[in-house]
C-alpha positions as CSV (number, residue, x, y, z in Angstrom):
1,X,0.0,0.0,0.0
2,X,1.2,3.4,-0.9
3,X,2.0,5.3,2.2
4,X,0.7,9.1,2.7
5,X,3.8,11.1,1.2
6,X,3.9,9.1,-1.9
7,X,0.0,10.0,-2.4
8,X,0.3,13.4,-1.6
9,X,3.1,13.4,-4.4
10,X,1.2,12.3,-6.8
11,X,-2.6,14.2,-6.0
12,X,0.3,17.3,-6.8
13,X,1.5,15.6,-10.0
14,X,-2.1,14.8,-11.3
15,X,-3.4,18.5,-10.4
16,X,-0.5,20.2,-12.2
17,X,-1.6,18.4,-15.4
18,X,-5.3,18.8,-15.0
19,X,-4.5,22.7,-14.6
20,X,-2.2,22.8,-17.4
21,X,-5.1,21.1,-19.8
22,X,-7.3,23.5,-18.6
23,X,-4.8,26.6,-19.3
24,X,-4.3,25.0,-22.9
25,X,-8.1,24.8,-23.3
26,X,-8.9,28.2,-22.7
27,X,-6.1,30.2,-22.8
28,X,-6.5,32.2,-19.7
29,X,-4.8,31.9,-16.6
30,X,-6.8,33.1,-13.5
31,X,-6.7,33.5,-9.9
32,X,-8.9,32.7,-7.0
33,X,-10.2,35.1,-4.9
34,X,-12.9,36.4,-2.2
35,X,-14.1,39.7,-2.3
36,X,-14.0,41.4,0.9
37,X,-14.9,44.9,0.5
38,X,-16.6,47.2,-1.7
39,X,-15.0,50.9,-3.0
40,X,-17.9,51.9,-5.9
41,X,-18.9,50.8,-9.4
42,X,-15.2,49.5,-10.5
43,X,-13.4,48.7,-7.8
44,X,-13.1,46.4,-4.8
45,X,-11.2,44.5,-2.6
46,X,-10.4,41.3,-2.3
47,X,-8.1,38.3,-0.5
48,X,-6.2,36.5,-2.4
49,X,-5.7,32.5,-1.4
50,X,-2.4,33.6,-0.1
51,X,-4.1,35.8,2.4
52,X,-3.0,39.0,0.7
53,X,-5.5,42.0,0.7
54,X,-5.4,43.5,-2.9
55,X,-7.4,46.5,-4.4
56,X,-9.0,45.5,-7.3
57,X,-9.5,48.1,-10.6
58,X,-11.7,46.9,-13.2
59,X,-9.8,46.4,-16.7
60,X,-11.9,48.5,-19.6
61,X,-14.3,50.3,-17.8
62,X,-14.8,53.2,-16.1
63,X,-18.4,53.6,-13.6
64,X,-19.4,57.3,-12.5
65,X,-18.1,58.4,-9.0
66,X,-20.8,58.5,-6.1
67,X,-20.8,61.9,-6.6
68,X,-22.2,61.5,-10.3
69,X,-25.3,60.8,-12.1
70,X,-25.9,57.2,-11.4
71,X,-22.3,56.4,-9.3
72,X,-24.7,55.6,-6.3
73,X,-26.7,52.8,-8.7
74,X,-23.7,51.6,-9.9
75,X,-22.3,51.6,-6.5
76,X,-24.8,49.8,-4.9
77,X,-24.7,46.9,-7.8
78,X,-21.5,46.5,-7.7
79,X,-21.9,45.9,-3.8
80,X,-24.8,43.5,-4.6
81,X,-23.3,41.3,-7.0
82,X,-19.7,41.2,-5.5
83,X,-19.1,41.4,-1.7
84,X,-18.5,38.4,0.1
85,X,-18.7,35.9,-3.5
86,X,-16.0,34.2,-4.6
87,X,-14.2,35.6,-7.6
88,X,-11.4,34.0,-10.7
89,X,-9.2,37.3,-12.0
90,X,-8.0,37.5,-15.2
91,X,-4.7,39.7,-15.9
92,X,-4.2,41.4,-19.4
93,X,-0.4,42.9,-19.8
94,X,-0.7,45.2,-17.1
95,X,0.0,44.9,-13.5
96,X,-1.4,47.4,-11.3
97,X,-2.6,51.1,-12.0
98,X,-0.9,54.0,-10.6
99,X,-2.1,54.0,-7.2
100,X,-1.0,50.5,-6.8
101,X,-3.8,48.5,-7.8
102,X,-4.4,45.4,-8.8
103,X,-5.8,45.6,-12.8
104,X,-8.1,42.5,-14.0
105,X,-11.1,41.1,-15.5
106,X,-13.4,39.7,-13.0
107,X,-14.3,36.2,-13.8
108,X,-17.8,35.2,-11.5
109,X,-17.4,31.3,-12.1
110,X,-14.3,29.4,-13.5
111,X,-14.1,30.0,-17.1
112,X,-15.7,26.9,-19.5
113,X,-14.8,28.6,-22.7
114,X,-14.0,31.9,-23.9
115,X,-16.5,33.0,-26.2
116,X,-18.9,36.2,-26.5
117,X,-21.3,34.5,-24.7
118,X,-19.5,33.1,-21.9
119,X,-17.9,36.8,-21.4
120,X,-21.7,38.3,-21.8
121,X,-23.0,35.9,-18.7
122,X,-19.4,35.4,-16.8
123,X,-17.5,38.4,-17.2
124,X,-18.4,41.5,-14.7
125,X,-16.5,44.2,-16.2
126,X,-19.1,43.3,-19.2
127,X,-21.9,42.8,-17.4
128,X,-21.3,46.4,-15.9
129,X,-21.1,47.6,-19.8
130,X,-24.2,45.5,-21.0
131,X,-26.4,46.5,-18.2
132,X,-25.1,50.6,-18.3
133,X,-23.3,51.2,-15.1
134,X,-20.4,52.1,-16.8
135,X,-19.1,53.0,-19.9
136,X,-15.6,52.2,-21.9
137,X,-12.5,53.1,-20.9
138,X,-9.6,51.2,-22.4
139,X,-6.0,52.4,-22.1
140,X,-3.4,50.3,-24.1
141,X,-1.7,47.8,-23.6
142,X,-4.6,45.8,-21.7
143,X,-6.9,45.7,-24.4
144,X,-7.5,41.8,-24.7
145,X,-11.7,42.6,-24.6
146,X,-11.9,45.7,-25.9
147,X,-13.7,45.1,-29.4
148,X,-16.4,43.4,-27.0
149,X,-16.6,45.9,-24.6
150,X,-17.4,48.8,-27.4
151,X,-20.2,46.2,-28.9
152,X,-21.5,46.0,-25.4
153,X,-21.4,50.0,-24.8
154,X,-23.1,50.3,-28.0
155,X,-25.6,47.7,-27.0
156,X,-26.6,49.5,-23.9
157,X,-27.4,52.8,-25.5
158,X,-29.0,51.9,-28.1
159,X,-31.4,50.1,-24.9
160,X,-31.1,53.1,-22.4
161,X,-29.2,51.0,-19.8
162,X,-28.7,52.6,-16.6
163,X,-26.3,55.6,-17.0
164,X,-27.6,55.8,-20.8
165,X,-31.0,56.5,-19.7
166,X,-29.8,60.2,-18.1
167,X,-30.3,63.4,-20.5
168,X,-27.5,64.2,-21.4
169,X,-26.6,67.7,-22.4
170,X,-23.3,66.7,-24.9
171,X,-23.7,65.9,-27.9
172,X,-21.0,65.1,-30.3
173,X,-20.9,66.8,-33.8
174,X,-17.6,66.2,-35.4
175,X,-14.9,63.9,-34.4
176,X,-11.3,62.9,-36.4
177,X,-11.9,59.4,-35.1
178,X,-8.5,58.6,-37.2
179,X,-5.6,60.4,-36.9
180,X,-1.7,59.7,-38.1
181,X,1.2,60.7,-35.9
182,X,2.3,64.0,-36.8
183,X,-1.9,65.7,-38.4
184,X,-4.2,67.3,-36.2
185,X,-7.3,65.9,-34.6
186,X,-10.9,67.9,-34.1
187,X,-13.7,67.6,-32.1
188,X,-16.6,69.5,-32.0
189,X,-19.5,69.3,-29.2
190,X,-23.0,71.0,-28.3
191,X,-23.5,71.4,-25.0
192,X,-24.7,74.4,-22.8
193,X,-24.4,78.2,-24.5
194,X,-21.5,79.9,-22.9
195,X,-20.4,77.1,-20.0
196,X,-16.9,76.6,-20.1
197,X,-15.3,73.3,-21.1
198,X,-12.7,71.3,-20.8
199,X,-10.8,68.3,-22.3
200,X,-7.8,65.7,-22.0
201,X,-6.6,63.6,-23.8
202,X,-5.1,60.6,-23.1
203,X,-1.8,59.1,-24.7
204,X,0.1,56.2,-23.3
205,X,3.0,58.5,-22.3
206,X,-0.2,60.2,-20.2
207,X,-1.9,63.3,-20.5
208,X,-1.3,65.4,-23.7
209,X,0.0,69.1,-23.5
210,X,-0.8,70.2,-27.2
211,X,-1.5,74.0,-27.5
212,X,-5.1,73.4,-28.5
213,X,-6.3,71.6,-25.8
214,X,-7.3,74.1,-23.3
215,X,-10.1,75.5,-21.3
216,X,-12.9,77.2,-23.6
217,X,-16.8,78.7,-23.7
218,X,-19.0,77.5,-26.3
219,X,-20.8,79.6,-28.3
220,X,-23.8,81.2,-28.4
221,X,-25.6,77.7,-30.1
222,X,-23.4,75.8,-27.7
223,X,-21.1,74.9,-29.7
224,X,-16.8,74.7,-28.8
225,X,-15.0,72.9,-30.9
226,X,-11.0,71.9,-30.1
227,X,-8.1,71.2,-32.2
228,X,-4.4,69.7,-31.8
229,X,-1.5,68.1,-33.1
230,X,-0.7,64.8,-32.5
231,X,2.6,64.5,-31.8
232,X,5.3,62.5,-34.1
233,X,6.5,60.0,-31.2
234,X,2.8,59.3,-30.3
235,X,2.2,55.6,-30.0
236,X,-0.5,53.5,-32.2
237,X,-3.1,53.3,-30.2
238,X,-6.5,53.8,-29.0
239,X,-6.9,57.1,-26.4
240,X,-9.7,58.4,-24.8
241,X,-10.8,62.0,-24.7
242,X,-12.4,63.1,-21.6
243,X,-14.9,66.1,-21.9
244,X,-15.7,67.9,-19.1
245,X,-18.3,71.2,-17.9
246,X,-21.7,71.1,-15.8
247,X,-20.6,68.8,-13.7
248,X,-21.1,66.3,-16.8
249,X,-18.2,64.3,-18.3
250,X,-18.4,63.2,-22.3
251,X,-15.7,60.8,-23.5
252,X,-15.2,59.5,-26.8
253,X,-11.8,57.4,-28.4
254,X,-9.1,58.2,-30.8
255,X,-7.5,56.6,-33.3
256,X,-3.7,57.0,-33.7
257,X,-1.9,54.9,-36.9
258,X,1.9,55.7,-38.1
């Protein structure tokens, strides 16, 4: 009879296999998790199996602060959905954020198969995009799910979702949606006659400094329209622009090919 060591050996032997064919089968390497306190719409916390405490960002989304239209709704479901359940996260390229967080998708059972609809029903930063309580927000280079998260933005306008469902008071008129390195970019909004607006846009190098992107009034009709140069040594990419004025914020994505 095999003695206790020698079956402990080989329980470990058989798991590493079964783990590896499971690795092969989808691809996707997560990690076990509980989580253990809530922060808002995109963020938590949670402990990992070694009994480390992490803070948790959401990978390709952004949900409104408690502070903004529908950051308490998205807060609360967030809350609902997450606290005390056992979680599987998924890292892209990056890391952690700036402030030290943890970045990943946030897996609610064990992935079978990664397919639209198994990221539709399993995936939470999706499920926050299909049912509106938060919107796009993909910075290179974690972009694995970002051609399904803009299908599932798009999805929840075009059925009022949650955040969609609020008048908004933006409205986009023009946009250079694709720009090379090196030509200008322009976009042009209606919003409120003669509120002051601002705008960022962000690169991969971080916030841009060109000349034409500064403070300004729109017009009588509420128009304002900004453009800038996008510098030669600007990475391909996708960036977000980030409107801001009335305590609303607008944000669209640009396209930047060599």
């Amino acid at each position: 009879m095999l003695n206790n060591q020698v079956v402990k050996v080989l329980i470990l032997i058989l798991s590493y296999f079964l783990l590896e064919k499971e690795d092969k089968k989808t691809n996707n390497k997560v990690e076990e998790a509980k989580v253990v306190e809530h922060v808002d719409g995109d963020t938590c916390y949670v402990r990992l199996l070694n009994g480390r405490k992490e803070a948790v960002r959401f990978i390709g989304v952004n949900a409104p602060e408690l502070d903004q239209p529908y950051g308490k709704e998205a807060s609360e479901y967030t809350e609902t959905q997450l606290l005390n359940k056992k979680v599987y996260l998924e890292k892209d390229v990056s890391q952690r954020d700036r402030y030290s967080r943890l970045l990943r998708y946030i897996w609610l059972n064990p992935i079978k198969e990664v397919t639209e609809k198994e990221i539709r029903a399993n995936m939470f930063n999706a499920i926050l995009l299909l049912e509106g309580y938060a919107q796009v927000d993909i910075y290179p280079p974690d972009i694995k799910y970002s051609e399904y998260f803009r299908k599932f933005e798009k999805e929840a306008k075009e059925n009022n979702k949650g955040l969609w469902r609020e008048n908004k008071e933006i409205e986009l008129i023009e946009l250079t949606e694709v720009v090379k390195c090196g030509d200008y970019a322009k976009i042009t909004i209606k919003a409120i006659p003669e509120v002051k607006y601002n705008i960022a846009v962000y690169y991969k190098s971080g916030m841009s400094r060109a000349v034409g992107l500064k403070e300004k009034i729109a017009d009588d009709s509420g128009q304002v329209s900004w453009e800038w140069k996008v510098g030669c040594k600007t990475s391909k990419g996708i960036y977000p622009i980030i409107i801001t004025g009335n305590e609303e914020e607008y944000k669209v994505e640009l396209i930047v090919t060599k």
